[in-house]
Structures are given as structure tokens and as C-alpha cells.
C-alpha positions as a Markdown table, in Angstrom:
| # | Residue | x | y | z |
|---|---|---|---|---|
| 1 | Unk | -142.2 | 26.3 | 8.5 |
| 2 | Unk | -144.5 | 26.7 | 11.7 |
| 3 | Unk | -145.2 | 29.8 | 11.4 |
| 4 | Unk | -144.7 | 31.7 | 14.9 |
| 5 | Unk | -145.0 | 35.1 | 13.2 |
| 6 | Unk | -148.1 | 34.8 | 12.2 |
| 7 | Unk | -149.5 | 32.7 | 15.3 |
| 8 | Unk | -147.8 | 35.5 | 17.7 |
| 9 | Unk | -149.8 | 38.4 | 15.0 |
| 10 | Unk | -153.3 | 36.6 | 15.9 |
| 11 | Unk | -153.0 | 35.3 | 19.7 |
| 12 | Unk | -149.6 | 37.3 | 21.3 |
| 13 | Unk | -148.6 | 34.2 | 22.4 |
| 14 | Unk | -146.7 | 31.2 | 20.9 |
| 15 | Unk | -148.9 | 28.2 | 22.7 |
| 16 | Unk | -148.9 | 24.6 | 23.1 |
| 17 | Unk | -149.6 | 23.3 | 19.5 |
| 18 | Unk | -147.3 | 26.0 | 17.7 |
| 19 | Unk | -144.3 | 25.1 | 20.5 |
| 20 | Unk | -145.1 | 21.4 | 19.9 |
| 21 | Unk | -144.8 | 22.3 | 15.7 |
| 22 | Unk | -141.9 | 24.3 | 16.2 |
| 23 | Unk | -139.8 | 21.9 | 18.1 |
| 24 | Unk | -140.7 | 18.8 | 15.8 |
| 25 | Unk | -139.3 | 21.1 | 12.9 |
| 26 | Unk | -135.9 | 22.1 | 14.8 |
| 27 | Unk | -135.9 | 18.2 | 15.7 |
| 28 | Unk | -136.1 | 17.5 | 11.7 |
| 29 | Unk | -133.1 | 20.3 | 10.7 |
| 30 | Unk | -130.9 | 18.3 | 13.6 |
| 31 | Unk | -131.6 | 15.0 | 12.3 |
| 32 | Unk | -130.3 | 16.6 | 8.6 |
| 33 | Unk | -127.4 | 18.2 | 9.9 |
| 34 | Unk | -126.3 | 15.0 | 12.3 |
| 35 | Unk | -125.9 | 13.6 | 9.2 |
| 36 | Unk | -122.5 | 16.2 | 8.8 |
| 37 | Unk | -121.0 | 15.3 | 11.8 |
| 38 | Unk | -121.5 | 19.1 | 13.4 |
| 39 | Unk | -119.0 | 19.9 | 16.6 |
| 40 | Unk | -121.3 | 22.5 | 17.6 |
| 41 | Unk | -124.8 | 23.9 | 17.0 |
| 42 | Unk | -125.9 | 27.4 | 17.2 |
| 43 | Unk | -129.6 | 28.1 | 17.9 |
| 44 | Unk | -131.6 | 31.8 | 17.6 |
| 45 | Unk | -135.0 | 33.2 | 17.7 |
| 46 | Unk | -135.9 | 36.6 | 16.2 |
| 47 | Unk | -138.9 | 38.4 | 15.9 |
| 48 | Unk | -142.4 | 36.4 | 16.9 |
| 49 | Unk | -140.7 | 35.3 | 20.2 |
| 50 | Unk | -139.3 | 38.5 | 20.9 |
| 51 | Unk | -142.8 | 39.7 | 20.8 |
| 52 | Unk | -144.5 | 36.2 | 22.4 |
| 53 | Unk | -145.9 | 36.6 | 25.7 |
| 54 | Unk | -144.1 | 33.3 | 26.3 |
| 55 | Unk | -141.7 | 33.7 | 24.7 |
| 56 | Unk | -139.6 | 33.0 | 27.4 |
| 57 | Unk | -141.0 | 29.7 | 28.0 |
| 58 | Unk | -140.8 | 28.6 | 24.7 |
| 59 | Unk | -137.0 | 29.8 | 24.9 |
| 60 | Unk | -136.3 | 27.4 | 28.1 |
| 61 | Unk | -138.6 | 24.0 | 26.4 |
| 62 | Unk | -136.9 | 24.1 | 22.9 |
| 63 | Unk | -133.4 | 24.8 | 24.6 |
| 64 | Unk | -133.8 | 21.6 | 26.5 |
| 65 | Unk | -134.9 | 19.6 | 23.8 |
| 66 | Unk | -132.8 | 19.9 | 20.6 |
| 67 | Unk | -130.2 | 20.3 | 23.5 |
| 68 | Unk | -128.0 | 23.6 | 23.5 |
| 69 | Unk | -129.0 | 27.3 | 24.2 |
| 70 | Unk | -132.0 | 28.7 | 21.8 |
| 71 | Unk | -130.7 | 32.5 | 22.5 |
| 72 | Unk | -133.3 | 35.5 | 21.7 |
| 73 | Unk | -131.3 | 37.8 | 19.2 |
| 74 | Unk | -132.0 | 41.2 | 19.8 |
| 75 | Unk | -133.4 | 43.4 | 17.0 |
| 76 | Unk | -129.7 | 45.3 | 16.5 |
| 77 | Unk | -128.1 | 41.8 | 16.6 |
| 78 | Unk | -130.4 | 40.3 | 13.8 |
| 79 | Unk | -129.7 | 43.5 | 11.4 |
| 80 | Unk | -125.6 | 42.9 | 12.2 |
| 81 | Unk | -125.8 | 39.2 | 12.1 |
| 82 | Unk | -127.9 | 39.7 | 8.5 |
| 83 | Unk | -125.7 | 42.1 | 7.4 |
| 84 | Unk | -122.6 | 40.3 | 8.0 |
| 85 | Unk | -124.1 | 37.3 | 6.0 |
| 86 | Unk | -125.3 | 39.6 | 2.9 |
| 87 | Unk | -121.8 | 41.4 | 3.2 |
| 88 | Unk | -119.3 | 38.8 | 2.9 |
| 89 | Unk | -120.6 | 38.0 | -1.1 |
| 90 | Unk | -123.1 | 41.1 | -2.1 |
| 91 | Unk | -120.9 | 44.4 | -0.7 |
| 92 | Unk | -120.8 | 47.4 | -2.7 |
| 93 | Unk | -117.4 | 49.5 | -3.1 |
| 94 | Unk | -119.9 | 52.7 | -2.1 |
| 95 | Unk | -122.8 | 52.8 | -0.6 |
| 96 | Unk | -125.7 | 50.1 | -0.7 |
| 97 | Unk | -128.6 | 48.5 | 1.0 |
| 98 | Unk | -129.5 | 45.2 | 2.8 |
| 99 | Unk | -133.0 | 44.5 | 3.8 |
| 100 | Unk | -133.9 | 41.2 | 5.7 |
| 101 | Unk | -137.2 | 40.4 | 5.2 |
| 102 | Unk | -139.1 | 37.6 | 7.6 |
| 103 | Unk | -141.7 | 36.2 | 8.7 |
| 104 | Unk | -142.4 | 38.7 | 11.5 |
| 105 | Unk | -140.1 | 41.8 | 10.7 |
| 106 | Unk | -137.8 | 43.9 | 8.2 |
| 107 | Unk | -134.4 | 44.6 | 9.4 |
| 108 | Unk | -133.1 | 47.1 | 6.7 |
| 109 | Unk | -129.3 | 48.4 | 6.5 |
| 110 | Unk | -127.7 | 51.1 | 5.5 |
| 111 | Unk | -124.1 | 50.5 | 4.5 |
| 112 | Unk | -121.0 | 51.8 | 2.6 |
| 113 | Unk | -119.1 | 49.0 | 1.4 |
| 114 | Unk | -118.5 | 46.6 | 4.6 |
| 115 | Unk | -119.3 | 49.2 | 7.1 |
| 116 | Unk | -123.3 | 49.1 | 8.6 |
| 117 | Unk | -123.8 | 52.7 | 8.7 |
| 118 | Unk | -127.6 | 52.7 | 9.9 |
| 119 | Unk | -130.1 | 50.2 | 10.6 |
| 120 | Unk | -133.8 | 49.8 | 12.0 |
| 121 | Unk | -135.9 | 47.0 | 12.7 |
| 122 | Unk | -139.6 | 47.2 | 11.3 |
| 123 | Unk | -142.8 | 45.4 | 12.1 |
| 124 | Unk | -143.6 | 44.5 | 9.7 |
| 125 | Unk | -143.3 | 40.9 | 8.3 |
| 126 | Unk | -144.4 | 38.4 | 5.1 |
| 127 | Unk | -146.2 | 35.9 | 7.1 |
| 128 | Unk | -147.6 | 38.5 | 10.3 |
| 129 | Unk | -149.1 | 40.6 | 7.0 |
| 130 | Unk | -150.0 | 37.8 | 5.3 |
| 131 | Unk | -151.9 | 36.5 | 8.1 |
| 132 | Unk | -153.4 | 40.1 | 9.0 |
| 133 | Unk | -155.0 | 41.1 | 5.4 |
| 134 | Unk | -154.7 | 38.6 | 2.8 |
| 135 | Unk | -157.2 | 35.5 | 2.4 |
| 136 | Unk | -156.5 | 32.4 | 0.2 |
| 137 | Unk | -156.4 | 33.3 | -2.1 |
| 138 | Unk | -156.3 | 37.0 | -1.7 |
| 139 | Unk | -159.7 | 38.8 | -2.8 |
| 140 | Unk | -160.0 | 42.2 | -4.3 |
| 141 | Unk | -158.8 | 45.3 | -2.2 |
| 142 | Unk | -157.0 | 43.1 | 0.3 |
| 143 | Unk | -153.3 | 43.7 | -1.2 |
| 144 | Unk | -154.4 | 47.3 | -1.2 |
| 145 | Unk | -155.2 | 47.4 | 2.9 |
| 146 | Unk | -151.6 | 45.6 | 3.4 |
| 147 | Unk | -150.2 | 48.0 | 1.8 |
| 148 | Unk | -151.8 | 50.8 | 3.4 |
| 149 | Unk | -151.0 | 49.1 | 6.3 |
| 150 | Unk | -147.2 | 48.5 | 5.8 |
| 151 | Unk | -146.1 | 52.0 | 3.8 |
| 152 | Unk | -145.9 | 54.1 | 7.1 |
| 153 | Unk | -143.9 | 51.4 | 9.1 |
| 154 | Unk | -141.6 | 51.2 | 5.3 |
| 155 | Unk | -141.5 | 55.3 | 5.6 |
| 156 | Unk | -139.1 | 54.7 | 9.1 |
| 157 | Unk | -136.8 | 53.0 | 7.0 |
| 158 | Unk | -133.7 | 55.8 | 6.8 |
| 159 | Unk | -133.3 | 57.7 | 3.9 |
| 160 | Unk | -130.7 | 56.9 | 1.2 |
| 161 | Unk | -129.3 | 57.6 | -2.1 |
| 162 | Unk | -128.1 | 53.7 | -2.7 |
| 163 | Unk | -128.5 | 52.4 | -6.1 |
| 164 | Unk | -128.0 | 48.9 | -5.2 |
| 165 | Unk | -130.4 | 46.9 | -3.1 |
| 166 | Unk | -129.6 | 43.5 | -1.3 |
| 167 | Unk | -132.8 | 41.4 | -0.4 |
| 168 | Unk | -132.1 | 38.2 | 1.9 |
| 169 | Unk | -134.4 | 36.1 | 3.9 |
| 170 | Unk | -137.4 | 33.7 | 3.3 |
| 171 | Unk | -139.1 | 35.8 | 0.6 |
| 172 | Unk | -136.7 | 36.6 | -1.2 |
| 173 | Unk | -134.8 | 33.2 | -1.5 |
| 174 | Unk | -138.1 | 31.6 | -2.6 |
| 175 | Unk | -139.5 | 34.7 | -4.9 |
| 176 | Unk | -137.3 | 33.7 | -7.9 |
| 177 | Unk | -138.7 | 29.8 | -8.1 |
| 178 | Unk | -142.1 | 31.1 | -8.4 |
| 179 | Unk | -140.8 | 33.4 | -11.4 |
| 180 | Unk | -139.1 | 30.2 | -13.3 |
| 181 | Unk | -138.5 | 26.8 | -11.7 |
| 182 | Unk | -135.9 | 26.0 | -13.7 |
| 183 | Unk | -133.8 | 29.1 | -14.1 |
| 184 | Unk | -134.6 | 31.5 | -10.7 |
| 185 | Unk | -133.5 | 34.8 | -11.5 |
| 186 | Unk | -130.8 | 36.4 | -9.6 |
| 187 | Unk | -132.1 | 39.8 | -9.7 |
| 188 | Unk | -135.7 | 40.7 | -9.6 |
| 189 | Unk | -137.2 | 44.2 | -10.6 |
| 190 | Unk | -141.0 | 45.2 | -10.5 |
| 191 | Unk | -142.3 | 43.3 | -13.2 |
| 192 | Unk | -141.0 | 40.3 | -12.2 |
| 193 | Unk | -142.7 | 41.1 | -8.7 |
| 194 | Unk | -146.0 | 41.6 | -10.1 |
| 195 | Unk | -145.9 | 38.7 | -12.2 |
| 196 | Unk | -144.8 | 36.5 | -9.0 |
| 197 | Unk | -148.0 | 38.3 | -7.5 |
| 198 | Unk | -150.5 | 37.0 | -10.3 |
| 199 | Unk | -149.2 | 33.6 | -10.0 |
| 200 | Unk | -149.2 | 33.4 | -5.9 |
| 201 | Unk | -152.9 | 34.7 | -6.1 |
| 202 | Unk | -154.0 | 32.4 | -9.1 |
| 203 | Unk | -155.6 | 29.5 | -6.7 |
| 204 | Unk | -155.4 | 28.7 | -2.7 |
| 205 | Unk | -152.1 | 28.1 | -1.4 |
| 206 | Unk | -152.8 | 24.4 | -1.0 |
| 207 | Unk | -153.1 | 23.6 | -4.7 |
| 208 | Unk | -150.3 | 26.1 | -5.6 |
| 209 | Unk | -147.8 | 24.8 | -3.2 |
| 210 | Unk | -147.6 | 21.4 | -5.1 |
| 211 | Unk | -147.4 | 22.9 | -8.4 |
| 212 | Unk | -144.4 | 25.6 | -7.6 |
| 213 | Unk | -142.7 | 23.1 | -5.7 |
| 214 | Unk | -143.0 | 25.2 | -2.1 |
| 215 | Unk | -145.0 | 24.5 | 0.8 |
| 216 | Unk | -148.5 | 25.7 | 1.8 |
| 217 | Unk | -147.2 | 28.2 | 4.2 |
| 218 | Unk | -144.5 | 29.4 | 2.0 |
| 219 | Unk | -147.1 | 30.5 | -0.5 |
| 220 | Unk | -149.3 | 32.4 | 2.1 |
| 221 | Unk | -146.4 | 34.0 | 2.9 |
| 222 | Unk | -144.8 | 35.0 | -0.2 |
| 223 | Unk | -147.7 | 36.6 | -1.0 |
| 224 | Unk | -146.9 | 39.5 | 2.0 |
| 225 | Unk | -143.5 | 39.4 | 0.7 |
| 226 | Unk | -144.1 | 40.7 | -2.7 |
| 227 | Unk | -145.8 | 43.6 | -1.1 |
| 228 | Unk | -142.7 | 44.6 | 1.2 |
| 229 | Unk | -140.7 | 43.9 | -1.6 |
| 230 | Unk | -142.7 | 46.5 | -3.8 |
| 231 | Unk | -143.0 | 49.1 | -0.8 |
| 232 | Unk | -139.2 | 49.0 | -0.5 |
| 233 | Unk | -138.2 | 49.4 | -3.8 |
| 234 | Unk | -140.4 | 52.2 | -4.1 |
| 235 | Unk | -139.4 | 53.9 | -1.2 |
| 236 | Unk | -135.8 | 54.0 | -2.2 |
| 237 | Unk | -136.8 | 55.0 | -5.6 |
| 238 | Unk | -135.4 | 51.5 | -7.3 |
| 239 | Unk | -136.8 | 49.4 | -9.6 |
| 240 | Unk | -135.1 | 46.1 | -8.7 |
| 241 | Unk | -133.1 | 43.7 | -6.1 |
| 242 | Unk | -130.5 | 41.6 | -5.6 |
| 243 | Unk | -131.0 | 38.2 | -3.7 |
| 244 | Unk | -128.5 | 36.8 | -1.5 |
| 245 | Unk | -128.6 | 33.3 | -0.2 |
| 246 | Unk | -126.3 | 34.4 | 2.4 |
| 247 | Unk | -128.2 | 36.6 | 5.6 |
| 248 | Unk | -128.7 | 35.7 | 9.3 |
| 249 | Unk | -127.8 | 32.0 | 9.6 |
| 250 | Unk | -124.4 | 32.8 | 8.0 |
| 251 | Unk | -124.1 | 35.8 | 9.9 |
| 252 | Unk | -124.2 | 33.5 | 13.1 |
| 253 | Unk | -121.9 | 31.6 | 12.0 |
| 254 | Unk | -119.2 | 34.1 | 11.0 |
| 255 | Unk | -119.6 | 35.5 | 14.4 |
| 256 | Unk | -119.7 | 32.0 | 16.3 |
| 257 | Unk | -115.9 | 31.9 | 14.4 |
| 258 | Unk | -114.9 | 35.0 | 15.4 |
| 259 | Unk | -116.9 | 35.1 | 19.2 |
| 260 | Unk | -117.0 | 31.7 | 20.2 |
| 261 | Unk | -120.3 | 31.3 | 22.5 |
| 262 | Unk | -121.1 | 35.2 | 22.9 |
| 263 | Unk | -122.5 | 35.4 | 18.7 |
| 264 | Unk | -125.5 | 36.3 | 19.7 |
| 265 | Unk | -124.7 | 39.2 | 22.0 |
């Protein structure tokens, strides 16, 4: 987990020591998936290199090193691409919600059953927020500026009535193992978001990150995540989530199988 959004959040710019990070962890997930015997390998970047002054560069370098196209997905590409992934196991018969929530942005969706009906993009991201207003561990008031912070940017999220809420992504894949290692919940709802808060703020990340069974950076950035988390479910009025496991990653690869090489586009 290198951690672009947050490096991008502090500097604008991606850099020689994050690149050099970044392309030793895409150079570890090839040398687990090799071990499947893969035909072919789809690569994306979303938000921090979208927003990188090199991100360009960085695009070009890690292309020509794990071998095959890095492509930049465009915000309205990441929300489908998410949305297809959440769809094809969480899809409501009426209407619903899907938010997506990284390390450097929120892509939220609108839908009625299968069908995206709406969708926005929002800056606003677990580990960018994380890095912006929250020490390690987080002292007094600083969960109250990130909130400050991130409700007006949650307020451009469009209005609905939905009852159900589908939460995919970083956050809210590793959220339930900090609630109970041995039986992570399915569904979260406040309480379960505060407790998650206690116990991410209890002691630096470093001494945490052995005991939940996460990494170092994972913590930080969980502890952003709760907040989003908390600003989205009260925005829409709920009091609770449903993960999914599936989001962007199997988005690109339901389109790869119905586009071929033009998924990302």
C-alpha cells in the first residue's frame, strides 16, 4: 500500500521514492498472480495520478516495467467500472446506492436495480484525509476538522431516497476485521463505526497494525474511512452499510470480457 493519495495530497506530485514504492508493490501482485498462469493483465490508476503533476510519467515508467498498459481511468469510468463490480452480487430490485470509497476519492452511485442512474466523483479520500487532519494517533478535535472538512464535498453527493447502501473499496473491505477478527460483519451500522473508531485511535498505527492483523498504512487510513463512512450514512439518512468485496478490479474485468482492450475507455 504505497500510498499515492496521500503523497499526491502533501507534494502534488508522485516522485522518485513513491514511483520506486509503487512499482516494487505492482512487481509483488505480478509475482502472486504468475503463480495462476494469467493470459492477460489489466492495469489502472485512479485518483492520486489523475491529480499528480507527473502523473503522466509515472503512467509511461510503471507501463514499461510490470510490462503492459497502466491506463488512467477517468472519474466516470471508475464509478461504472465500481458499479459494475458492486452490481453483479449487491443490486437492489428498486433503487439503491453504491459508494466507492479510496484512498484519494469517493465515487458514489445512484442506481435502480442494474441501471447507474447518477454518479459524481468526490475529493475526498481515506488516506488524502487521513494524511490532511489526523495525527497517530489522532488527538482531540482533529476528527472534528475532517469532518468539517469533508461534509460539504459529501453534500455534492445527489440526493436520494435509497434505503440500501453498498460500500466497496479499501475501507470498507478492511472495516469489519477491526470490528471482530474472527467473524467480520457483513453489514456495519453506526455503532459499529464508532466502535471501529475507538479501537483505530487506541495507540499509533504501528503498534495497532500487528495486533489487528493490517498494515501500518491501512490503519492511518482507516481511520479517514470511518469518517466518510459516517458522513455518508448521515447524509442519506441511514444508519448502516452493506460491504461488497466485489468494486473496481472486478468491474475491469467484466468489461475486459465484454470490451476486450478498450475496458478502460
Amino acid at each position: 500500500m504505497p500510498q499515492l493519495g496521500a503523497e499526491v495530497t502533501r507534494t502534488g506530485r508522485i516522485g522518485p521514492q513513491k514511483s520506486e514504492e509503487t512499482i516494487a508493490a505492482l512487481r509483488s501482485v505480478l509475482d502472486h498472480a504468475a503463480r495462476h498462469g494469467y493470459d492477460h493483465l489489466l492495469a489502472g490508476a485512479t485518483a492520486a495520478v489523475r491529480r499528480a503533476a507527473d502523473g503522466a510519467e509515472f503512467l509511461a515508467r510503471a507501463s514499461m516495467e510490470i510490462g503492459t498498459p497502466l491506463r488512467l481511468i477517468s472519474e466516470k469510468r471508475e464509478a461504472e467500472l465500481s458499479f459494475a463490480g458492486v452490481a453483479s452480487r449487491h443490486a437492489a430490485m428498486d433503487q439503491w446506492l453504491m459508494a466507492d470509497v479510496g484512498g484519494g476519492s469517493t465515487e458514489l452511485v445512484v442506481a435502480h436495480g442494474r441501471s447507474l442512474q447518477r454518479w459524481v466523483s468526490l475529493e475526498v479520500g481515506s488516506g488524502s484525509f487521513a494524511e490532511r487532519f489526523l495525527s497517530d494517533p489522532p488527538d482531540g478535535g482533529e476528527r472534528e476538522r475532517l469532518r468539517a472538512a469533508a461534509s460539504p464535498l459529501i453534500r455534492e453527493a445527489p440526493g436520494s431516497s435509497a434505503s440500501k447502501l453498498v460500500v466497496t473499496g479499501g475501507t470498507a473491505a478492511n472495516l469489519p476485521v477491526v470490528i471482530s477478527g474472527h467473524r467480520p460483519p457483513h453489514v456495519l451500522d453506526t455503532s459499529a463505526l464508532l466502535v471501529a473508531a475507538d479501537r483505530l485511535d487506541a495507540a499509533p498505527a504501528a503498534s495497532l497494525a500487528s495486533s489487528i492483523g493490517l498494515s501500518e498504512a491501512r490503519v492511518r487510513a482507516l481511520r479517514g474511512g470511518v469518517e466518510i463512512l459516517l458522513l455518508l450514512l448521515d447524509r442519506y439518512g441511514l444508519d448502516r452499510f452493506h460491504v461488497s468485496y466485489e468494486g473496481l478490479r472486478h468491474g475491469m474485468l467484466l468489461a475486459y470480457l465484454e470490451c476486450r482492450d478498450d475496458w478502460w475507455l
